[in-house]
Biotite code that builds the C-alpha atoms (Angstrom):
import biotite.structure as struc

atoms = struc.array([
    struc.Atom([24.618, 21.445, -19.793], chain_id="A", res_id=1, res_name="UNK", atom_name="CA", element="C"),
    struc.Atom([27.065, 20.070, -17.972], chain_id="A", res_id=2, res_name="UNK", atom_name="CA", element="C"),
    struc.Atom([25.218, 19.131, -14.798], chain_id="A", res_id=3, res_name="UNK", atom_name="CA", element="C"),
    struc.Atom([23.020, 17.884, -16.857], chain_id="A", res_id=4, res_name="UNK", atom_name="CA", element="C"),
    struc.Atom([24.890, 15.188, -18.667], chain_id="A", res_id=5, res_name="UNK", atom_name="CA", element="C"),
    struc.Atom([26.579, 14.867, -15.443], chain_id="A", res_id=6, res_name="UNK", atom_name="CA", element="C"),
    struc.Atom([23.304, 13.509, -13.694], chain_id="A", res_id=7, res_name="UNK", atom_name="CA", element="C"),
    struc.Atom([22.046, 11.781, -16.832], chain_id="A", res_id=8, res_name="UNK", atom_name="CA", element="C"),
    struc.Atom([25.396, 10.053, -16.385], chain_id="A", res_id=9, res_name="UNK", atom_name="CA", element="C"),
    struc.Atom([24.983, 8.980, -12.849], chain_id="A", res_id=10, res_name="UNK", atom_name="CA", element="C"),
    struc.Atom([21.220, 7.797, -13.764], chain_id="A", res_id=11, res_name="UNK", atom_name="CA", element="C"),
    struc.Atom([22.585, 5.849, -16.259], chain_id="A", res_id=12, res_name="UNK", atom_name="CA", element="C"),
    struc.Atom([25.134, 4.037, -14.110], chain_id="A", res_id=13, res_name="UNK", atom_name="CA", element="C"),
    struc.Atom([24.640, -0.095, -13.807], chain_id="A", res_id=14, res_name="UNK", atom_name="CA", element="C"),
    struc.Atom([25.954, -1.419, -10.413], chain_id="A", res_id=15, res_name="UNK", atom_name="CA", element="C"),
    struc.Atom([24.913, -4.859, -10.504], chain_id="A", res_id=16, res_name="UNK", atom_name="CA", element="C"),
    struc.Atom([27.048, -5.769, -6.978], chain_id="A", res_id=17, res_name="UNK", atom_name="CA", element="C"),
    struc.Atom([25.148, -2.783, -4.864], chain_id="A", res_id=18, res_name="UNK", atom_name="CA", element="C"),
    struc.Atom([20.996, -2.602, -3.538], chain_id="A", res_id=19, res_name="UNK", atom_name="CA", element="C"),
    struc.Atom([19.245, -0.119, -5.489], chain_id="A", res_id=20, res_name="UNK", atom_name="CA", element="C"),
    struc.Atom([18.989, 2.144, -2.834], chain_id="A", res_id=21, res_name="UNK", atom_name="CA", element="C"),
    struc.Atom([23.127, 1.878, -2.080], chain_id="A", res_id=22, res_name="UNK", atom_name="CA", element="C"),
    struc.Atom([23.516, 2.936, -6.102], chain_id="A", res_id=23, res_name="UNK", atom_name="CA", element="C"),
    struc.Atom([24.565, 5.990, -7.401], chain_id="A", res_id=24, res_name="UNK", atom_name="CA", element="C"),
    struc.Atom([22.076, 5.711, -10.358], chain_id="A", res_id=25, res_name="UNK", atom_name="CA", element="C"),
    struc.Atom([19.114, 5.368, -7.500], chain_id="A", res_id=26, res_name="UNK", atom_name="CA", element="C"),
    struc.Atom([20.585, 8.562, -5.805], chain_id="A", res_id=27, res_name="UNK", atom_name="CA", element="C"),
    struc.Atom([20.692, 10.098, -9.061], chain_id="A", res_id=28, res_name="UNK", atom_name="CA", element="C"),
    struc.Atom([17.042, 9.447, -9.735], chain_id="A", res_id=29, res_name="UNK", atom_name="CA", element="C"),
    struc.Atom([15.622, 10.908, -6.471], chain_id="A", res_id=30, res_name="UNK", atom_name="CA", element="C"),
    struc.Atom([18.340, 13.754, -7.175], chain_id="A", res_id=31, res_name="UNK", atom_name="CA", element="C"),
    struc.Atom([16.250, 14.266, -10.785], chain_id="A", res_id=32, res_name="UNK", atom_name="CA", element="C"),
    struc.Atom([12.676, 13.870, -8.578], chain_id="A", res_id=33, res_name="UNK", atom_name="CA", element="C"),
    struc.Atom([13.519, 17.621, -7.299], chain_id="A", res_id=34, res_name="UNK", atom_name="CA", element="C"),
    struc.Atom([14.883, 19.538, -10.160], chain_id="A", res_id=35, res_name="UNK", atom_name="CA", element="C"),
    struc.Atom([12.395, 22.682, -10.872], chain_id="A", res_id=36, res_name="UNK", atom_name="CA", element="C"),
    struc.Atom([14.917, 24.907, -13.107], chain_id="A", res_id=37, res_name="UNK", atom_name="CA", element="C"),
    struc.Atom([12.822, 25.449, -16.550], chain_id="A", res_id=38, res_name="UNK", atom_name="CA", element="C"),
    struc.Atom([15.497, 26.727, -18.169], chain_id="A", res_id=39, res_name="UNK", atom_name="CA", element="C"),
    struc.Atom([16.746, 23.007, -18.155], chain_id="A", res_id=40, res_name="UNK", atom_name="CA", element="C"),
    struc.Atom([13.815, 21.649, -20.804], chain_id="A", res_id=41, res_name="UNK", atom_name="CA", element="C"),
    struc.Atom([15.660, 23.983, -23.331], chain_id="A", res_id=42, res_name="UNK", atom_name="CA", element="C"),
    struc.Atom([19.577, 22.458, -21.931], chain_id="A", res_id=43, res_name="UNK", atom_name="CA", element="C"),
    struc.Atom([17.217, 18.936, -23.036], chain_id="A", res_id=44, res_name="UNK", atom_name="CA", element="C"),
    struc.Atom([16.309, 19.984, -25.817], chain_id="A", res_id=45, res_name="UNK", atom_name="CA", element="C"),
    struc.Atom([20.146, 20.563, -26.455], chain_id="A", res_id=46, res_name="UNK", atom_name="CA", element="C"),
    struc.Atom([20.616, 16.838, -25.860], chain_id="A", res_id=47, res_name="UNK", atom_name="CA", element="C"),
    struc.Atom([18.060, 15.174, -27.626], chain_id="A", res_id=48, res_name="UNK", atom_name="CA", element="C"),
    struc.Atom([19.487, 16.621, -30.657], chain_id="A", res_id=49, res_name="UNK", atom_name="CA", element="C"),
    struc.Atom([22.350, 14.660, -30.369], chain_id="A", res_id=50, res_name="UNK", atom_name="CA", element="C"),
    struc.Atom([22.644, 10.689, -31.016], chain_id="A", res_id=51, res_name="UNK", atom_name="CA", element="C"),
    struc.Atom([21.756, 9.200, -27.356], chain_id="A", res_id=52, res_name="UNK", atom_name="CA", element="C"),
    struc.Atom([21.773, 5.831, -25.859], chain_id="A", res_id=53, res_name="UNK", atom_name="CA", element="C"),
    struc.Atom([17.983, 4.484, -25.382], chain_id="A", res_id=54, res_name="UNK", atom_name="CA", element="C"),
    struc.Atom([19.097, 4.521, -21.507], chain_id="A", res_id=55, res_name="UNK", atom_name="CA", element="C"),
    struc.Atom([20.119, 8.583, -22.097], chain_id="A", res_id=56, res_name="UNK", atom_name="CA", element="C"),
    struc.Atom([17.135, 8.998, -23.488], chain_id="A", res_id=57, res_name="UNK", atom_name="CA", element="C"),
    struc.Atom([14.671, 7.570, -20.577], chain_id="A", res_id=58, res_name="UNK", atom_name="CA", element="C"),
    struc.Atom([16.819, 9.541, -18.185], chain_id="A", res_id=59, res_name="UNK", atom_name="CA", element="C"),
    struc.Atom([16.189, 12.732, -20.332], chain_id="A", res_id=60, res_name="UNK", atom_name="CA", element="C"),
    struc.Atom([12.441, 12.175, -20.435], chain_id="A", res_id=61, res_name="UNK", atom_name="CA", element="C"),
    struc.Atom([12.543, 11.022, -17.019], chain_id="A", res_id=62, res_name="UNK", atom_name="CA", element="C"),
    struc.Atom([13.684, 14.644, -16.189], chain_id="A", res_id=63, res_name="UNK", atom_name="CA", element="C"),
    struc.Atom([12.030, 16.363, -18.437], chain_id="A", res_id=64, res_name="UNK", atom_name="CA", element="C"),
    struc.Atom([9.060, 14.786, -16.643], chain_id="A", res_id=65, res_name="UNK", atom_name="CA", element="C"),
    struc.Atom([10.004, 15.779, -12.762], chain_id="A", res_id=66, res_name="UNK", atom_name="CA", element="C"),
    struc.Atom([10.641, 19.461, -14.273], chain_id="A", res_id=67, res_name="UNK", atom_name="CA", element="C"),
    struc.Atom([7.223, 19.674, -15.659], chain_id="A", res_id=68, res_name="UNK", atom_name="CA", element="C"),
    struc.Atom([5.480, 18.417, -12.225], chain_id="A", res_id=69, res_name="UNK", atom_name="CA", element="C"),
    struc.Atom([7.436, 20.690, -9.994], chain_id="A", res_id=70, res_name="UNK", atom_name="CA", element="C"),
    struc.Atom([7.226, 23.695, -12.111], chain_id="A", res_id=71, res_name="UNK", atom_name="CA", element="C"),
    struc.Atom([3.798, 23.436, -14.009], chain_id="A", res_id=72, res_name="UNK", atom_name="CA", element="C"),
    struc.Atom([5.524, 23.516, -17.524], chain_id="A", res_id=73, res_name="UNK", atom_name="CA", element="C"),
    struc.Atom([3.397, 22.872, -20.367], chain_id="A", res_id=74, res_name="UNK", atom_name="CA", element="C"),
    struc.Atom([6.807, 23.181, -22.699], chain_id="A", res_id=75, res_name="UNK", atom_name="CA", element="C"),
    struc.Atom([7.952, 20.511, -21.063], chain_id="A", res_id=76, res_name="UNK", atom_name="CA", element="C"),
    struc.Atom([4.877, 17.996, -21.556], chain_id="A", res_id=77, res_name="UNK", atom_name="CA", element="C"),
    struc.Atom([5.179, 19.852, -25.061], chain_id="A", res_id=78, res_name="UNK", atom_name="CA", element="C"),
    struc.Atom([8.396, 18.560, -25.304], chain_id="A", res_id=79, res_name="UNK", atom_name="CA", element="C"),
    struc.Atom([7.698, 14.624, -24.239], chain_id="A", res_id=80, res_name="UNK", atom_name="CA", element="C"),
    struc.Atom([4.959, 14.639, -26.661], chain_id="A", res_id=81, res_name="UNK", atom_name="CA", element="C"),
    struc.Atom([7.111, 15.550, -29.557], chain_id="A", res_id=82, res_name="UNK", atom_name="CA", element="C"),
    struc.Atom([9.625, 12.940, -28.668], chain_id="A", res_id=83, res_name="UNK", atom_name="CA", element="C"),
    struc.Atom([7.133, 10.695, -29.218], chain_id="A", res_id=84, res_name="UNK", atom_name="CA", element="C"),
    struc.Atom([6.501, 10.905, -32.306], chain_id="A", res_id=85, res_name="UNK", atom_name="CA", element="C"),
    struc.Atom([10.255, 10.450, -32.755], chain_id="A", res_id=86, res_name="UNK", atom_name="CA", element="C"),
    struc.Atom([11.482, 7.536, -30.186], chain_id="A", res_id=87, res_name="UNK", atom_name="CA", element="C"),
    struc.Atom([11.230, 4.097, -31.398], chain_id="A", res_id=88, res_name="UNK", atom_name="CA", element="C"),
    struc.Atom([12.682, 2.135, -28.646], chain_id="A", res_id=89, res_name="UNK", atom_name="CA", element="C"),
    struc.Atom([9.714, 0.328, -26.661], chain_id="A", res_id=90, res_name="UNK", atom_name="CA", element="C"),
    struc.Atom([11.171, 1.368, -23.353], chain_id="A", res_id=91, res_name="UNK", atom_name="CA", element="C"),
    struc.Atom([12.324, 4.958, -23.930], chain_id="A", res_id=92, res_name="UNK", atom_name="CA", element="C"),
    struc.Atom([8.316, 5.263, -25.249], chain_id="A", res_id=93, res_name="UNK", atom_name="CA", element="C"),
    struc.Atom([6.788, 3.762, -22.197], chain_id="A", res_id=94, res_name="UNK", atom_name="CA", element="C"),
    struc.Atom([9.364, 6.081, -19.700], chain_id="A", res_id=95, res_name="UNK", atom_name="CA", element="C"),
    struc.Atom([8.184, 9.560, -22.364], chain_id="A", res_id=96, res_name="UNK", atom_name="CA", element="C"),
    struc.Atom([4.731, 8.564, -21.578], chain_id="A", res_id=97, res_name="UNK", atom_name="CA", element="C"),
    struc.Atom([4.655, 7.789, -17.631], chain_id="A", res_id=98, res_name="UNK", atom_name="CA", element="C"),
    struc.Atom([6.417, 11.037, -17.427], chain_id="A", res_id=99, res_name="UNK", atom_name="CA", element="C"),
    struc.Atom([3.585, 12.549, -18.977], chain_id="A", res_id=100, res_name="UNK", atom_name="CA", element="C"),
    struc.Atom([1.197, 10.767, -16.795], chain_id="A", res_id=101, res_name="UNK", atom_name="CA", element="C"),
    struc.Atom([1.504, 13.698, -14.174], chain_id="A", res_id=102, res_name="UNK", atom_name="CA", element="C"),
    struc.Atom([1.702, 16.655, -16.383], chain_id="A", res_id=103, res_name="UNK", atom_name="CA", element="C"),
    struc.Atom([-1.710, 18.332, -17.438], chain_id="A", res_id=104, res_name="UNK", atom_name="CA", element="C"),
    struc.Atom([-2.577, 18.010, -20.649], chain_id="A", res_id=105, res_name="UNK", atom_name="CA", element="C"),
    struc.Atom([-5.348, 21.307, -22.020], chain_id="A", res_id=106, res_name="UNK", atom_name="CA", element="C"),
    struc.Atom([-7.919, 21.049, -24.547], chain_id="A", res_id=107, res_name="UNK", atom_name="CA", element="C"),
    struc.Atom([-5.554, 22.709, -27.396], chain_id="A", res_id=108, res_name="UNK", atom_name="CA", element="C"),
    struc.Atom([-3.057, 20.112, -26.902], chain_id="A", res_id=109, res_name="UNK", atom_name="CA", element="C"),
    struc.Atom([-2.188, 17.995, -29.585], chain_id="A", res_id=110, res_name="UNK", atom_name="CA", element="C"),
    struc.Atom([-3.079, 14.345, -27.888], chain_id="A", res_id=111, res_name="UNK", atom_name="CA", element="C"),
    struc.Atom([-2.276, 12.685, -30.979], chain_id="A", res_id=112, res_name="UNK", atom_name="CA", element="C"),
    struc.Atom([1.166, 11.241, -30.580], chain_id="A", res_id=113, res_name="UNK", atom_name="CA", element="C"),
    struc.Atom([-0.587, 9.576, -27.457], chain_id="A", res_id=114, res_name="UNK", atom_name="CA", element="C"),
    struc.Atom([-3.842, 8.438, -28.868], chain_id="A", res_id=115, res_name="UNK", atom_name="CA", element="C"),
    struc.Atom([-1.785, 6.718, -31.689], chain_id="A", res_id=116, res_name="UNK", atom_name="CA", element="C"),
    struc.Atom([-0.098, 4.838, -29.651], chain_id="A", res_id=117, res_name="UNK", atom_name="CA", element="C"),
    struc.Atom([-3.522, 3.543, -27.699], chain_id="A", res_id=118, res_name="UNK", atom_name="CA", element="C"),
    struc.Atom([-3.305, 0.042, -30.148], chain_id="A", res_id=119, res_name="UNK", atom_name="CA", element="C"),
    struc.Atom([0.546, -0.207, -30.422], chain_id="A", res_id=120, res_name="UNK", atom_name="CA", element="C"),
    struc.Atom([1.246, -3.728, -30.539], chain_id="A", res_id=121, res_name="UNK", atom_name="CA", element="C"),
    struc.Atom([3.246, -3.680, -27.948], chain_id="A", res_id=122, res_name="UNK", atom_name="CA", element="C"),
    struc.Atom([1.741, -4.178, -24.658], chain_id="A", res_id=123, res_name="UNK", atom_name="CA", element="C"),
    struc.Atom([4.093, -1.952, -22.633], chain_id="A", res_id=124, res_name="UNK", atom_name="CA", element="C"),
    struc.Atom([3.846, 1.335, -25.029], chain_id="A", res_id=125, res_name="UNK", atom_name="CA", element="C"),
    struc.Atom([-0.141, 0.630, -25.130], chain_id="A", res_id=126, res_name="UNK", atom_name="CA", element="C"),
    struc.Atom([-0.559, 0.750, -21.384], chain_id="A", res_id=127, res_name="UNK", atom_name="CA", element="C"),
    struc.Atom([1.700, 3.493, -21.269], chain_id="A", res_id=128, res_name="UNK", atom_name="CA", element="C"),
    struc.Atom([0.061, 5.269, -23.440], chain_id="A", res_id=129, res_name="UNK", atom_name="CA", element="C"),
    struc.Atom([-3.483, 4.882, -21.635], chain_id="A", res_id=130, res_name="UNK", atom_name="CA", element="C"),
    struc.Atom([-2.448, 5.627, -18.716], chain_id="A", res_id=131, res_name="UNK", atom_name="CA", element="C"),
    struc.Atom([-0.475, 8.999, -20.053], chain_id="A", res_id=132, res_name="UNK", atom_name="CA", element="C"),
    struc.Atom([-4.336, 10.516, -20.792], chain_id="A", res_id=133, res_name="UNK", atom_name="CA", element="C"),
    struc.Atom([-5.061, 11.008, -17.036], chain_id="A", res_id=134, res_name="UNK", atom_name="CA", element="C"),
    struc.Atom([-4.511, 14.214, -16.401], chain_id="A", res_id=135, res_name="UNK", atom_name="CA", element="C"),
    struc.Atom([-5.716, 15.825, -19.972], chain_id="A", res_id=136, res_name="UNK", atom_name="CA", element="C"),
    struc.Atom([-9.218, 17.786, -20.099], chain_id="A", res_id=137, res_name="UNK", atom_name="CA", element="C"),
    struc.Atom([-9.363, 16.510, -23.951], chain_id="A", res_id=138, res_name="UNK", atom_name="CA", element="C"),
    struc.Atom([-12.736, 14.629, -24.835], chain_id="A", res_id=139, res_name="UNK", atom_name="CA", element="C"),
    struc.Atom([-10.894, 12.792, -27.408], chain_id="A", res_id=140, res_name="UNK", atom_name="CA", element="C"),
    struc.Atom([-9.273, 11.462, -24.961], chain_id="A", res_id=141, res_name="UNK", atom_name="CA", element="C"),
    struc.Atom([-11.888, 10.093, -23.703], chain_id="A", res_id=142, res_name="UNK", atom_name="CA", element="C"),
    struc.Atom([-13.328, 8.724, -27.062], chain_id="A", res_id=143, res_name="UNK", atom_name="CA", element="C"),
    struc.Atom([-10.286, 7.204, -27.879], chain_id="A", res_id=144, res_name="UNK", atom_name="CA", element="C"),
    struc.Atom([-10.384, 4.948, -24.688], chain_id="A", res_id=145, res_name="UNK", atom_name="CA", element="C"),
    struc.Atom([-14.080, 4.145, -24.845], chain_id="A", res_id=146, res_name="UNK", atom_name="CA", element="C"),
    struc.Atom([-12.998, 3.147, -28.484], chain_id="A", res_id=147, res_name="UNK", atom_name="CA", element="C"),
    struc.Atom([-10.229, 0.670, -27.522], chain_id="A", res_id=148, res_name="UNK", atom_name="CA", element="C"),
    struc.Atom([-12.239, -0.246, -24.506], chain_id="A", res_id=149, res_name="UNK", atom_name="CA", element="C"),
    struc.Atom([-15.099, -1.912, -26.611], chain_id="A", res_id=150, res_name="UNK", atom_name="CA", element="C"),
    struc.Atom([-12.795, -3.439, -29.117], chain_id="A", res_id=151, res_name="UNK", atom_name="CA", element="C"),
    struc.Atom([-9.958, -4.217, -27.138], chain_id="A", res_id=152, res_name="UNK", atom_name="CA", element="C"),
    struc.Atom([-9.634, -8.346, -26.160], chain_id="A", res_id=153, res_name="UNK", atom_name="CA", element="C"),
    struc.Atom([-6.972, -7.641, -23.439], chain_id="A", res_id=154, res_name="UNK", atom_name="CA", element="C"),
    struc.Atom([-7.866, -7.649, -19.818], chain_id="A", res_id=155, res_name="UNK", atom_name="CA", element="C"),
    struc.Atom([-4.752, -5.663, -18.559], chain_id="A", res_id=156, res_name="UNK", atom_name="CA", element="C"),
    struc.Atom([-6.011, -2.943, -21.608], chain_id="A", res_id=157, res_name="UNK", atom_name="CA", element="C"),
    struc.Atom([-9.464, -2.754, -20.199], chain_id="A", res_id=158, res_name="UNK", atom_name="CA", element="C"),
    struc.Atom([-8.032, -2.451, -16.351], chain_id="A", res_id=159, res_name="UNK", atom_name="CA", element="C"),
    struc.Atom([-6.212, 0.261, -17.951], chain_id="A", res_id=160, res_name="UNK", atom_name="CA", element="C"),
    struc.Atom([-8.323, 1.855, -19.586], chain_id="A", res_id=161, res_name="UNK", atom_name="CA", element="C"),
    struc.Atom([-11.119, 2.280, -16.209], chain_id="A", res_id=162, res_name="UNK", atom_name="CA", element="C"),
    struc.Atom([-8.618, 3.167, -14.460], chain_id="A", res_id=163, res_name="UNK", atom_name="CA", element="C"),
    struc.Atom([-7.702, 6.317, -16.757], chain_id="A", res_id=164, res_name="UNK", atom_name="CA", element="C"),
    struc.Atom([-11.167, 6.481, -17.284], chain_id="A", res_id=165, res_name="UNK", atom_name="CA", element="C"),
    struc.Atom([-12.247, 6.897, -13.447], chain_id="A", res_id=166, res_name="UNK", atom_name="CA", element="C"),
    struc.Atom([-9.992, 10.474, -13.317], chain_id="A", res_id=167, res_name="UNK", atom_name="CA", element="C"),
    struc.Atom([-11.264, 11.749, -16.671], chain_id="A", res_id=168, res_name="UNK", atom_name="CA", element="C"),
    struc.Atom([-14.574, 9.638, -17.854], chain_id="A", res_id=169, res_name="UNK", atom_name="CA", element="C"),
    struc.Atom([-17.732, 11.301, -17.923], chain_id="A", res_id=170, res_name="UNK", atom_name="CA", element="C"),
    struc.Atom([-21.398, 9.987, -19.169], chain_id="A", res_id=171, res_name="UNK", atom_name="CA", element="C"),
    struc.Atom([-19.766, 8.878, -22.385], chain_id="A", res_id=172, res_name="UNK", atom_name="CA", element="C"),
    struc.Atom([-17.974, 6.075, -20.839], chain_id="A", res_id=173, res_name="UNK", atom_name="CA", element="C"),
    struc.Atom([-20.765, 4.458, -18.612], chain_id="A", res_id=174, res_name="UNK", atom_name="CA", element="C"),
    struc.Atom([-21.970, 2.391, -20.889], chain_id="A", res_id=175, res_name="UNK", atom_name="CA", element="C"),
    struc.Atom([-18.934, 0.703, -22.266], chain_id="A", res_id=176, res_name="UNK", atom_name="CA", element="C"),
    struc.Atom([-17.407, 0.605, -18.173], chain_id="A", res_id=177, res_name="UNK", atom_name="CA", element="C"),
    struc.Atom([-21.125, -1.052, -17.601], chain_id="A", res_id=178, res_name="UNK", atom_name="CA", element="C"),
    struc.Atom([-20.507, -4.077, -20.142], chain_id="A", res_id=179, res_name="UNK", atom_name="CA", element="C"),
    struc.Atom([-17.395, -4.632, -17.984], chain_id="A", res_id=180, res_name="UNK", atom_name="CA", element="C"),
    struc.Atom([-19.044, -4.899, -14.675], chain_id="A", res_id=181, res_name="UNK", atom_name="CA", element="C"),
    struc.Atom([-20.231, -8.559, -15.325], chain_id="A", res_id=182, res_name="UNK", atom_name="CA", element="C"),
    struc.Atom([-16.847, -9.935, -16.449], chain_id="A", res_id=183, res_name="UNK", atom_name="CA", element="C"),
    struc.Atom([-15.659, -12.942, -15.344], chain_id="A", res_id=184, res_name="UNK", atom_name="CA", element="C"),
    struc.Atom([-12.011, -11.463, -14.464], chain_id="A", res_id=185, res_name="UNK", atom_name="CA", element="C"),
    struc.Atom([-12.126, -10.131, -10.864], chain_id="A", res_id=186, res_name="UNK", atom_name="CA", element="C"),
    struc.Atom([-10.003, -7.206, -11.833], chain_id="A", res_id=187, res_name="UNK", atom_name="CA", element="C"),
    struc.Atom([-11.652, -6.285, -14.730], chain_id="A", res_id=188, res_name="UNK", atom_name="CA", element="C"),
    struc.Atom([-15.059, -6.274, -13.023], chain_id="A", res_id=189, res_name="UNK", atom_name="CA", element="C"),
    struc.Atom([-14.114, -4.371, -10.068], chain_id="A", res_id=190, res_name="UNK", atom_name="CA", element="C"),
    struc.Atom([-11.889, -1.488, -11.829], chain_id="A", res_id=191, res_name="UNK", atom_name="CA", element="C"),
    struc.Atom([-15.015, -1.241, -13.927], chain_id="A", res_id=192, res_name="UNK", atom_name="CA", element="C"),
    struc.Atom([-17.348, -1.036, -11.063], chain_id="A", res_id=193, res_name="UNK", atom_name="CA", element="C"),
    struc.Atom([-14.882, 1.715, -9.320], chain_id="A", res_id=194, res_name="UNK", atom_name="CA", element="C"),
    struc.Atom([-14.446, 3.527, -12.369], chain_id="A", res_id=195, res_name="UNK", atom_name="CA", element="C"),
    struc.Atom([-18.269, 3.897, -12.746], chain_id="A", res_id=196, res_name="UNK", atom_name="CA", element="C"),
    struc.Atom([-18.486, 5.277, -9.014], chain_id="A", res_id=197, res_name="UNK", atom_name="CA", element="C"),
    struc.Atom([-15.735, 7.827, -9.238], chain_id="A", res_id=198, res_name="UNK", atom_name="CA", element="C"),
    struc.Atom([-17.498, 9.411, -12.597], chain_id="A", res_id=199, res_name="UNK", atom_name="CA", element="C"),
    struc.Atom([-21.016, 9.460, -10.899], chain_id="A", res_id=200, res_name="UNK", atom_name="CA", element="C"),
    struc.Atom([-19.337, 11.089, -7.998], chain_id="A", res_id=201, res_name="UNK", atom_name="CA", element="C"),
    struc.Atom([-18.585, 13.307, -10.612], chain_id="A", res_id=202, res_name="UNK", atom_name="CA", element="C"),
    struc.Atom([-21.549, 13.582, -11.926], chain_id="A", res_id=203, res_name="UNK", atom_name="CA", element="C"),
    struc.Atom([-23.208, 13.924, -8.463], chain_id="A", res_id=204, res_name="UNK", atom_name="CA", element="C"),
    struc.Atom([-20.577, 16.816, -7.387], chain_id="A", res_id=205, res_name="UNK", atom_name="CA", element="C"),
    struc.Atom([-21.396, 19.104, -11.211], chain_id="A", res_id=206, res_name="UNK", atom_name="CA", element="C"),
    struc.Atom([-25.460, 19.179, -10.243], chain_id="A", res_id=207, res_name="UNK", atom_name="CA", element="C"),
    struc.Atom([-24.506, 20.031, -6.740], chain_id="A", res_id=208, res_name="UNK", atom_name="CA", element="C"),
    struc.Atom([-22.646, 23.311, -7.974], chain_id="A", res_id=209, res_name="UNK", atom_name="CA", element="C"),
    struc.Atom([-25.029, 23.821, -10.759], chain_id="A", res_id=210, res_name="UNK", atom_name="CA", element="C"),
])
């Protein structure tokens, strides 16, 4: 525990005089990138339970996030998604859920404390939140996106959402990605058109090994 308040600390550190890369808090972030003892999601744990700072808090997912990528922790993704049901603060939410974005999420995960977030108001927590589904073999994740990406009036949402789509989307999304491909927003139209190659490369790659 207490190297691990100790480098919360230092991530938590504002040095408005230095370059990020000069800054003890940026050191203490790459320092967090390359922590793979498991026994720290527990020393976490530990610290959540206290009253933290919102800043504390990111730097606690943040690690609990690196951990789970270097290690191939489900309890740690276990974890992030409990916080979220928990965490308030817009920013804490969004830095839970990016840390999640790399972590693999199975079929008998409980994707609900992300797919609830999917049409939180605010912007930053919803793309967040689609973009946390990436790496999870759940098809409701992928209903839940096709979902928000026919009734959803934001063109950073639908970016979003083909661009989660394109790692997990399968025939289910082709026809709501389709209705994108003839927007009038460059972006929109070509994340849609790549997100409909990558699944019918997919597609394409399944029959071959069939």
């Amino acid at each position: 525990m207490p190297y691990l308040e100790d480098i919360i600390s230092r991530m938590c550190l504002v040095e408005s005089e230095k370059n990020s890369s000069d800054s003890a808090s940026w050191h203490a972030h790459r320092e967090a990138e390359k922590l793979s003892d498991p026994s720290m999601i527990d020393e976490v744990v530990e610290y959540l339970l206290k009253k933290r700072s919102k800043s504390e808090r990111k730097a606690a997912y943040f690690i609990l996030g690196k951990i789970g990528k270097n290690v191939g922790s489900a309890k740690a993704s276990h974890v992030l998604l409990e916080q979220l049901c928990v965490e308030k603060d817009k920013y804490a939410l969004s830095t839970a859920l990016d840390s999640i974005t790399s972590l693999r999420l199975g079929e008998d995960d409980d994707i609900s404390p992300i797919t609830n977030l999917l049409n939180d108001s605010r912007w930053l927590v919803r793309h967040s939140a689609i973009q946390a589904l990436r790496l999870t073999s759940s098809p409701e994740a992928e209903l839940n996106l096709i979902t928000l990406l026919e009734n959803t009036k934001d063109d950073f949402d639908k970016i979003y959402c083909h661009s989660t789509l394109s790692f997990i989307g399968t025939e289910r999304s082709i026809s709501a990605l389709q209705a994108n491909t003839a927007s009038r927003k460059r972006d929109v139209k070509v994340s849609a058109i790549n997100a409909l190659e990558n699944i019918q490369q997919r597609i394409t790659a399944q029959q071959v090994q069939r």
